[in-house]
Each structure stands twice: as C-alpha cells, then as structure tokens.
C-alpha positions as CSV (number, residue, x, y, z in Angstrom):
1,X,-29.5,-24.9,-44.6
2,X,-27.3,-25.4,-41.3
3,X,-24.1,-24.9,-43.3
4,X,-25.5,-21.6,-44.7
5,X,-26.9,-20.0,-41.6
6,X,-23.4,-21.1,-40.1
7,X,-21.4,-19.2,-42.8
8,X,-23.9,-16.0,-42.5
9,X,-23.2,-16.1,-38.7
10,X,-19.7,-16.2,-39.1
11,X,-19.8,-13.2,-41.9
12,X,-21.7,-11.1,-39.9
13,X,-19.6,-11.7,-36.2
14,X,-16.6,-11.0,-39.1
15,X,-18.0,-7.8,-39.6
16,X,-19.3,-6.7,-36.0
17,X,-15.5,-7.1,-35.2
18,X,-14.3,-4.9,-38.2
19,X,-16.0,-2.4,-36.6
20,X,-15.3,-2.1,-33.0
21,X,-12.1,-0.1,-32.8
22,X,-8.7,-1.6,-32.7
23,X,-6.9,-1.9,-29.4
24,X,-2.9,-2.7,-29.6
25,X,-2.6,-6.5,-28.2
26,X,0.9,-5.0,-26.4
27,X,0.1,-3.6,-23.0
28,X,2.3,0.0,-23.3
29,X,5.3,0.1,-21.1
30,X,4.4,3.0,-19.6
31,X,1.3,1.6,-17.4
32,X,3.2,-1.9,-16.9
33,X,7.4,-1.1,-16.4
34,X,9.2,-3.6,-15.9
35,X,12.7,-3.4,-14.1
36,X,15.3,-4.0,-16.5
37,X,17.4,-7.1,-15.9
38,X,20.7,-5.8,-14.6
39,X,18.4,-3.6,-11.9
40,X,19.1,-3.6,-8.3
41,X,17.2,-1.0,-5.4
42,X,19.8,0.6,-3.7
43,X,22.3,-0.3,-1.7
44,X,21.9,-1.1,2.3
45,X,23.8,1.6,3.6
46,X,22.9,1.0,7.6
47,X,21.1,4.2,8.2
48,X,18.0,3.8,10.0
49,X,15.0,5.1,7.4
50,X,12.5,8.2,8.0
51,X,9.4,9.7,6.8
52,X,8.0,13.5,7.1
53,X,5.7,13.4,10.2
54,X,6.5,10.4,12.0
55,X,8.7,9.3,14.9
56,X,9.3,5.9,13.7
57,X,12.4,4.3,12.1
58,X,13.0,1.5,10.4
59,X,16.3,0.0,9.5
60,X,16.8,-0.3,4.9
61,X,16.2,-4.1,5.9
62,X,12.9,-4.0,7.3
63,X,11.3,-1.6,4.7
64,X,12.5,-4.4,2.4
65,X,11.3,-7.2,3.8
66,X,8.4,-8.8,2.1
67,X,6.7,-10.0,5.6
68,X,6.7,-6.7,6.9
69,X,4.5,-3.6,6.9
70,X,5.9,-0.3,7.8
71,X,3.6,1.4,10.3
72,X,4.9,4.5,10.0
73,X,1.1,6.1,11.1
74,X,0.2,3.9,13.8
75,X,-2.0,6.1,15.5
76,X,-4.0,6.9,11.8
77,X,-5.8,3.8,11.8
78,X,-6.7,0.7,13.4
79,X,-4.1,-2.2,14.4
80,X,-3.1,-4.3,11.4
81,X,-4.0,-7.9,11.4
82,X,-1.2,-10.3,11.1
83,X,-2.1,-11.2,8.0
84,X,-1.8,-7.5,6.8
85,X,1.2,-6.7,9.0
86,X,3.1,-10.0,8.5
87,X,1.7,-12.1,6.1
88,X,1.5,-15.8,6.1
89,X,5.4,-16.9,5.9
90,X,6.5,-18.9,3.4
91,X,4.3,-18.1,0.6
92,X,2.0,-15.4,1.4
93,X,3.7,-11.8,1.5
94,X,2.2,-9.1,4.0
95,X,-0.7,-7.0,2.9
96,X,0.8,-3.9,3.9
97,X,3.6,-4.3,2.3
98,X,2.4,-3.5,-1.4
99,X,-0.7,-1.9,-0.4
100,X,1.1,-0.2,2.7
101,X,-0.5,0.0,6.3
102,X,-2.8,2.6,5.3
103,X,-4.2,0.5,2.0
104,X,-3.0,3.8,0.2
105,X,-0.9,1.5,-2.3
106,X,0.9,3.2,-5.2
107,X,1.0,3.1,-9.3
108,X,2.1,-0.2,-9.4
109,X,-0.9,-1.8,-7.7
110,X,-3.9,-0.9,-6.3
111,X,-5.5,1.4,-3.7
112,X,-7.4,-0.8,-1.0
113,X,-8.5,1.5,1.4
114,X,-12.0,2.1,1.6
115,X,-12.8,-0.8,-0.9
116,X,-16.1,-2.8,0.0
117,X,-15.1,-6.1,1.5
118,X,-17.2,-8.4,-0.3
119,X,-15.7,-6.7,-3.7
120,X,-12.0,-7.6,-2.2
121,X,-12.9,-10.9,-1.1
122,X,-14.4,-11.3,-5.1
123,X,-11.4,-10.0,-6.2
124,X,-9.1,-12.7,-4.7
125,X,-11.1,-15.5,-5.3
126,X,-11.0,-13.8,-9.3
127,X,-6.9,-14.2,-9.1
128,X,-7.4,-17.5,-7.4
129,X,-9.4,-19.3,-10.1
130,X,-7.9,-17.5,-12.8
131,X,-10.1,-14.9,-13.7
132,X,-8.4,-12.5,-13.5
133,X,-4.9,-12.5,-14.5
134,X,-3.1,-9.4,-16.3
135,X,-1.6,-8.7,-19.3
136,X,1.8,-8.7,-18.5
137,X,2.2,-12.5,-16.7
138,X,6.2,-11.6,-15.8
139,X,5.1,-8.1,-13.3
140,X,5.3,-9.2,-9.6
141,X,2.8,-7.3,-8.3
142,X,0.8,-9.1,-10.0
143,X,2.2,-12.8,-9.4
144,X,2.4,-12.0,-6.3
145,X,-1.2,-11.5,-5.4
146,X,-1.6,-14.3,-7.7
147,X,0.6,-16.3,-5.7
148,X,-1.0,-14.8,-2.2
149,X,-4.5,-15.3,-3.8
150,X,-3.8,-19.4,-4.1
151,X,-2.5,-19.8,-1.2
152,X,-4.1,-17.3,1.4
153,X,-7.0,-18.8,3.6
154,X,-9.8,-17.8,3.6
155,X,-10.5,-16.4,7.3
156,X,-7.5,-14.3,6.0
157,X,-9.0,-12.6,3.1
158,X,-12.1,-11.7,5.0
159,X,-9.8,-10.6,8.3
160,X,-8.0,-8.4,5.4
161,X,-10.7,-7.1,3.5
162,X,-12.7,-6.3,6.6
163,X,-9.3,-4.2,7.7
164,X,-9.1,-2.5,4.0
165,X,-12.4,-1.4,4.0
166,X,-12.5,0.1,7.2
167,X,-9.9,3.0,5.9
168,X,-10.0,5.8,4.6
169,X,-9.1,6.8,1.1
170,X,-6.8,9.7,1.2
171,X,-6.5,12.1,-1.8
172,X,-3.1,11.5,-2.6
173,X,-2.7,12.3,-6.3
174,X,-1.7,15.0,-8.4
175,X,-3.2,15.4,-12.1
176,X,-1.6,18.1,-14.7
177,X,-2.8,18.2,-18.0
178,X,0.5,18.9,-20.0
179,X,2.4,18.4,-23.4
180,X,5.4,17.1,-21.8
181,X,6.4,15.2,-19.0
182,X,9.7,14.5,-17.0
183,X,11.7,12.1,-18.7
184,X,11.9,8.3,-16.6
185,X,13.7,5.5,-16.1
186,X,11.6,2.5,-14.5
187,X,12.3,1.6,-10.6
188,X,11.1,-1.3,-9.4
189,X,7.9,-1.9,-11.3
190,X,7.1,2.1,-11.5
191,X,8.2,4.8,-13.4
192,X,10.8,7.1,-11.5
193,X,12.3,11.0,-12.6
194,X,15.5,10.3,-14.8
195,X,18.6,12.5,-13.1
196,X,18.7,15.8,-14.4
197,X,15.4,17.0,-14.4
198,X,14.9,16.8,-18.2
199,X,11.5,16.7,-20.0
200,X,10.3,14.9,-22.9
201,X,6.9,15.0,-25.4
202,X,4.3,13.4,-23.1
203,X,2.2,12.1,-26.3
204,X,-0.8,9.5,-25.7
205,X,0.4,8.7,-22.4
206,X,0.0,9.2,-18.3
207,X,3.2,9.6,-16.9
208,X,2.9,9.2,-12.8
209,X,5.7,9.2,-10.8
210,X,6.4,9.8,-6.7
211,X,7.1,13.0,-5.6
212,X,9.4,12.1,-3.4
213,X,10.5,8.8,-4.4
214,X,12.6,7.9,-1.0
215,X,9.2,8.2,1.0
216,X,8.1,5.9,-1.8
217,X,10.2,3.4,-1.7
218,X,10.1,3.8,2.1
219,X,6.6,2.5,2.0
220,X,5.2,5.4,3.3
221,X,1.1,5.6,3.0
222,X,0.9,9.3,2.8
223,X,3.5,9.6,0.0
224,X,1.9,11.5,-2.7
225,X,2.3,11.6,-6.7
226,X,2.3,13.6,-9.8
227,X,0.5,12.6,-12.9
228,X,1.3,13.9,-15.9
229,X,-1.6,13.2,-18.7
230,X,-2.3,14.7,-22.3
231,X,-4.2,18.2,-22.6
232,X,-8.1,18.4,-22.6
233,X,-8.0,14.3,-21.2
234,X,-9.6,15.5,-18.2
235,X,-13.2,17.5,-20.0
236,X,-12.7,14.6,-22.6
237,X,-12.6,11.5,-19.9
238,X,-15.8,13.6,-17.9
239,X,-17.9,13.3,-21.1
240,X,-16.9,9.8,-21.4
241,X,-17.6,8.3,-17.8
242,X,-20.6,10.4,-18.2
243,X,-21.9,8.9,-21.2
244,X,-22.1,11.5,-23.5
245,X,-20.1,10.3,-26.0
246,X,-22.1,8.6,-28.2
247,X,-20.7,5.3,-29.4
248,X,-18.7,5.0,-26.4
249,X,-19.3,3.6,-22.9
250,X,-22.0,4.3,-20.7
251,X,-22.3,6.3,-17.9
252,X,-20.1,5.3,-15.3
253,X,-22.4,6.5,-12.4
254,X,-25.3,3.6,-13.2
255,X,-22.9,1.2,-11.1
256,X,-20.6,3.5,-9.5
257,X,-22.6,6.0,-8.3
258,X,-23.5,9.6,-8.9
259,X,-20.2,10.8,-6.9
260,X,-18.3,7.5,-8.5
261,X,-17.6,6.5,-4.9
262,X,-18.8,3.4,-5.1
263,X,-22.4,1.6,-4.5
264,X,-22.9,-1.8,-2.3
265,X,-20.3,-4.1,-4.0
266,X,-19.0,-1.8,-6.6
267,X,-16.0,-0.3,-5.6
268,X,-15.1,3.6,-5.8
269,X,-13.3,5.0,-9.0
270,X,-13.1,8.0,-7.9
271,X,-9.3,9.5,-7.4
272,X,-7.5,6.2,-7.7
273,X,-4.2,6.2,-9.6
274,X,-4.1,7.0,-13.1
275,X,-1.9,4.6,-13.9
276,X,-3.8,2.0,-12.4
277,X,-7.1,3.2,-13.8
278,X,-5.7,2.3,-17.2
279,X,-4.6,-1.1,-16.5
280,X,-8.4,-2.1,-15.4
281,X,-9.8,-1.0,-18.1
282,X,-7.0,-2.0,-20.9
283,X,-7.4,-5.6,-19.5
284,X,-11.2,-5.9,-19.3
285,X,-10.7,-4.6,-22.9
286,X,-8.4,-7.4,-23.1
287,X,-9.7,-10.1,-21.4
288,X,-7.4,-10.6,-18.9
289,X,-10.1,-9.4,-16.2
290,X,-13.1,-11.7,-16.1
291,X,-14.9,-13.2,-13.3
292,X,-18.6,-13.2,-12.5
293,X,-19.0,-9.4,-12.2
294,X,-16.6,-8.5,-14.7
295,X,-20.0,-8.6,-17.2
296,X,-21.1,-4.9,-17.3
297,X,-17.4,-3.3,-17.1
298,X,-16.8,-5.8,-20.5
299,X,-19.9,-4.4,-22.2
300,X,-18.3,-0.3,-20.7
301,X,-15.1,-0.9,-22.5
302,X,-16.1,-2.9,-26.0
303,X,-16.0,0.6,-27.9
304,X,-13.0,2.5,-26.2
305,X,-9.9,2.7,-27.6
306,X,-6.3,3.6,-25.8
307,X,-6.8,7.5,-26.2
308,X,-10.3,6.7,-24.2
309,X,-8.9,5.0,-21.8
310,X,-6.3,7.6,-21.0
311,X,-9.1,10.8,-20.6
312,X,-11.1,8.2,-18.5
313,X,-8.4,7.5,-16.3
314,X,-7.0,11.4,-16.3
315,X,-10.6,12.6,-15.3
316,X,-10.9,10.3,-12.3
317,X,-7.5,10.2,-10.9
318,X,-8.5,14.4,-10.7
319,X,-11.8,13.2,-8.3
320,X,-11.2,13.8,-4.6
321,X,-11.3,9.7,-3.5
C-alpha cells in the first residue's frame, strides 16, 4: 500500500511539473553580461574626472578604486559612513562604490536608496548563509556582495542599511517600448552602445544601457538610463502585477503596496531598473533567491514564464520610484 501511494505521489508531482511552463535553465546574456576575457576599462590617461553639476574632481584612479565612493553630491544627502564611503579594507569593498553615494546603483546591481533597513539587513544575512546566491556564480557584483556579505560585521550592515534607507529614490530611468534597440557590446558587467550608432531587432528582450556612459562609469548617482523593452510589455506587465491575468501571479500590491512602494519590510518595486527587475524574479523562478521571506515571491513567479517576466519588469521600471 506504501509502495503504491508512493508511486501515485510521484505520478501526480510528475504531472503538476508538466504543467507549469518551461523557464530556460540559462540565465540570458542580456540581463547578466559578462566582460569578455581579453576586456580592459580604459586607459588612465591623468585627466582629473567630471560630472554635469558638480564641482568635484576625481583623479581616473580614485573612481576606480574599490575602497572608494565618489561623492560627487555631497551636499544631496547625508555624510557617508565609513563603511559606505571606504569599506572595510582588505576584504570588504565600499558601499558606495557599486551602489554609489546616493544608493542610486545602476543595471548591474541594485538600487539601495530608500530600501527599508530591516529588508537590507535580511538581504545580507540571505548572501551570507547562502540563500541567496545568483544564477550566474562567475558576475562580480554578485561575488562581491557575497564576499562583503561573509565578511562585513554586523554593526556595519545596520550602520549601512540605516544610511541606504534614509535616501531618496530618484527617478532615474527611461522606458521605450520599441522593435529595435541600439546594438551593444558588454562593458564591465553592463551592456554599453556599440560605435556607430547602429540598431538591431530588440526581440524578447530589455536592452538598458547609460545614457552617457562616461558619467557612468564615473560613478555618478544621478546618471540616468535608457531602457529599451518589447511593444505593449508595459499594458501587458500592468495586468500582470495587477493580477488579472489569470493563471499568472497575483497581485503585486497585496505585499508591495497599492502604489508598489513598498510596505514595512517589503521593499519598493516601483521604478527600479529593468534589467535588475528581471534578474529577481528569473532567480526566485530559479531558486537561486531563497531565504526566509523569499516564500510568497516563489509562490508569485511559479507560473511566469521569460516573456512575463520581461512586461513585469517593463511596467515597473516605467513607475516614478
């Protein structure tokens, strides 16, 4: 009797997953570009850096530097920890540096500013235990927090966090709905314009790039960007974070809040990066994001399938943040 209820449960979990929709294992090189090998930022040619709208300079070597924010706004926010402005030398890169003085961040990582505190501090004891982990182990960004995340104290995260979430998010993002997009080359870890201005059939994809890609790299956290995602994604994502397509996810509002802007501990969704967007949600899908509150955004994606995930993420990279 044990023997045939076992064989019963296993025909019908056989056919439970023959009918949730297939999801490619490969994460698409588009949301996670990687630098090829032979790729090197350019050359340090002496000249002190500048953004639009500030005073400050910075030599090429300092806007490089790993233990080193930019502050190129000082004046636009509160003063930076150390742990944000310097980090925690050997091991422990500064804050700023990927998520920029401003927590404004960029396609390759995420947006901090604004963020509740106790959902960063969650988030960094996730990467710290392993739960969550990506699905593409060789992209820094993502070692590196996963490196910072092990080694970081914890009167550090909280110092961090509490700095994060006492910014401002700033609406920084661009999205067109098009049938073509510029044609790239990828940086370092993000897509960039290839020379020549020449365009190429965007297909099922979200192409986001810098518009101007020296601010960018300059680590500037009022540098803006252009995303570039399929026709109709936008009403299509709308109906699906509102939960009216039916065999999809649920509405998105029941833990992120009528404006998507985030509720107690559950962070805003609401004019984040695209690009970024997708990740999350292709690796909940996945499994490479777990953790204790990873539950309900598991049970959101079960059903959605890679064209789902792109009108999700179109539609809320349009939001004002």
């Amino acid at each position: 009797m044990i023997r045939l209820a076992s064989r019963l449960l296993v025909f019908a979990l056989i056919g439970l997953a023959s009918a949730l929709p297939s999801l490619a294992a490969d994460p698409p090189a588009w949301a996670y570009p990687v630098p090829p090998p032979d790729y090197k930022p350019h050359s340090d040619d002496g000249k002190l850096r500048r953004v639009p709208g500030s005073t400050a300079t910075y030599a090429p070597a300092q806007v490089r530097d790993f233990f080193f924010s930019p502050d190129w706004h000082p004046h636009s926010h509160p003063p930076m920890p150390p742990i944000v402005a310097r980090g925690a030398k050997p091991d422990v890169l500064a804050c700023g540096f990927c998520h920029r003085a401003e927590g404004t961040g960029g396609p390759e990582n995420s947006s901090l500013a604004g963020l509740p505190a106790a959902y960063i501090v969650q988030q960094m004891a996730d990467y710290k235990s392993g739960a969550r982990s990506t699905a593409l182990p060789e992209r820094g960004p993502h070692r590196f927090m996963i490196q910072a995340a092990r080694l970081v104290s914890d009167e550090d995260v909280k110092v961090a966090a509490a700095y994060f979430a006492s910014l401002k998010p700033k609406n920084n993002i661009n999205v067109v709905e098009s049938e073509t997009a510029p044609k790239t080359a990828v940086g370092n870890w993000i897509l960039v314009a290839s020379p020549g201005n020449e365009r190429e059939p965007l297909g099922p994809r979200i192409i986001e790039l810098p518009d101007d890609l020296e601010q960018f790299e300059n680590r500037d956290s009022r540098a803006t960007f252009t995303a570039w995602v399929p026709r109709g994604s936008i009403d299509r994502g709308r109906a699906l974070v509102d939960g009216k397509v039916p065999g999809k996810s649920h509405a998105c509002e029941a833990c992120h809040g009528r404006t998507l802007r985030g509720v107690d501990a559950s962070p805003s969704i609401a004019g984040r990066s695209p690009t970024y967007i997708f990740r999350q949600l292709f690796e909940f899908r996945t499994g490479a994001r777990a953790g204790p509150n990873a539950g309900p955004m598991k049970e959101a994606v079960a059903a959605l399938e890679q064209d789902d995930m792109i009108a999700i993420a179109a539609y809320l990279g349009s939001l004002a943040p």
